[in-house]
N, C-alpha and C positions, 0 to 999 in steps of 0.2 A: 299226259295222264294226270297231272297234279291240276290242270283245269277243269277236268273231267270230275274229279273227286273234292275240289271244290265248290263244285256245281249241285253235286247233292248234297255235300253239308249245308247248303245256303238251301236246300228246300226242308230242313230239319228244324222244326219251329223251337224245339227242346235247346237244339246246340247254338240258335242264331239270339234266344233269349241270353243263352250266356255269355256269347262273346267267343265261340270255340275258332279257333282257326285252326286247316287245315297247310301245313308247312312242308312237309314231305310227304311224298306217296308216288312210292317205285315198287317194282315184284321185291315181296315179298315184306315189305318195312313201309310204315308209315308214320306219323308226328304229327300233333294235334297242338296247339299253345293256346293256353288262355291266360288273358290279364285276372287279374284277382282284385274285386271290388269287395267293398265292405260288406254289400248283402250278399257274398258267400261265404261270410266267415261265422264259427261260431261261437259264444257267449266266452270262450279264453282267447278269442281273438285268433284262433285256429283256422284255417279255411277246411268247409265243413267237411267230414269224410265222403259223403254221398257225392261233391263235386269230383276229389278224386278217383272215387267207381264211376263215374260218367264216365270221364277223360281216358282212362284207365281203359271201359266199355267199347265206346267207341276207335280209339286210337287198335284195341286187338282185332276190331269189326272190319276196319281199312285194309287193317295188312292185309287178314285173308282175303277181303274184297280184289286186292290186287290182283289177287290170283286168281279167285273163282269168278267176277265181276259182283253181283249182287251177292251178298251174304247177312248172317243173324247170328248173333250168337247163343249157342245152346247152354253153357253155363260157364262162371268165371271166379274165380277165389282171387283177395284182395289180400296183402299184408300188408300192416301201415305201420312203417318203420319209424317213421319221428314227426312230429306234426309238422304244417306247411305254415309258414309263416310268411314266406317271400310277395314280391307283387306280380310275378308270373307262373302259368305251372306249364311244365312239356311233359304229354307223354310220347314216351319213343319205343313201336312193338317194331315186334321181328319174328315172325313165320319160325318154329320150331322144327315144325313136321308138317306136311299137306299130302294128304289122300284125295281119292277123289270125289268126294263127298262132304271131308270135314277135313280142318287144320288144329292144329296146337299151337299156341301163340302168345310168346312172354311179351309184357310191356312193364320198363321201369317209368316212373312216377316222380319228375322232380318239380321241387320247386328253386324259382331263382330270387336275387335280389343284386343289386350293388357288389355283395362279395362273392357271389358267383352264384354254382347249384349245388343242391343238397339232394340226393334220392331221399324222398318220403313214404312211397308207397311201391311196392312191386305186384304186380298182379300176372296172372296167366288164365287163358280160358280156350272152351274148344267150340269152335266159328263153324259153322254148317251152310254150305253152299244153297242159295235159295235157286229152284228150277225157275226158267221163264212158263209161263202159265200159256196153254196150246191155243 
């Protein structure tokens, strides 16, 4: 399964520009890591918020994927708890609820460094199952 879902992050021209790796990906959970270069950080040496709504984005897109196989997400709310400073970021989601149609789907947001992780951001959003086309 985690080759399978490596397979399509590697055709996502968006995540392969940033460097996203895909780390875990089982029903229901999945983990996304990226290194953290200097052109994602901003002007306080912050890495930028819109990288962690990527990571964030896609890592709650996987989980459901697990489950439905192709999915989209229909909307997502971010909280950014304390800026990322580290030189790697993981997000780690996890399937809340899943119907058959759509799921509910938390992901925490860390960043790491030398002295370990810090949760930065928490997000949750609801992932909608895309149909195969006839």
């Amino acid at each position: 399964m985690l080759e399978r879902g490596q397979a399509v992050l590697a055709q996502q021209p968006f995540s392969v520009l940033l460097g996203a790796e895909l780390t875990v990906f089982r029903e229901g959970e999945a983990e996304l890591a990226l290194p953290v270069r200097t052109e994602l950080r901003q002007q306080h040496g912050f890495v930028h918020g819109g990288v962690l709504a990527y990571l964030a984005d896609n890592a709650l897109t996987y989980a459901a994927g697990s489950l439905f196989g192709d999915a989209l997400t229909l909307e997502m709310k971010i909280n950014y708890a304390r800026p990322a400073r580290g030189t790697r970021l993981v997000a780690r989601a996890h399937v809340v609820h899943a119907g058959k149609r759509q799921a509910v789907v938390r992901c925490d947001v860390f960043d790491l460094d030398e002295a370990g992780e810090r949760l930065c951001a928490i997000a949750q959003g609801t992932i909608t199952r895309v149909e195969p086309k006839p």
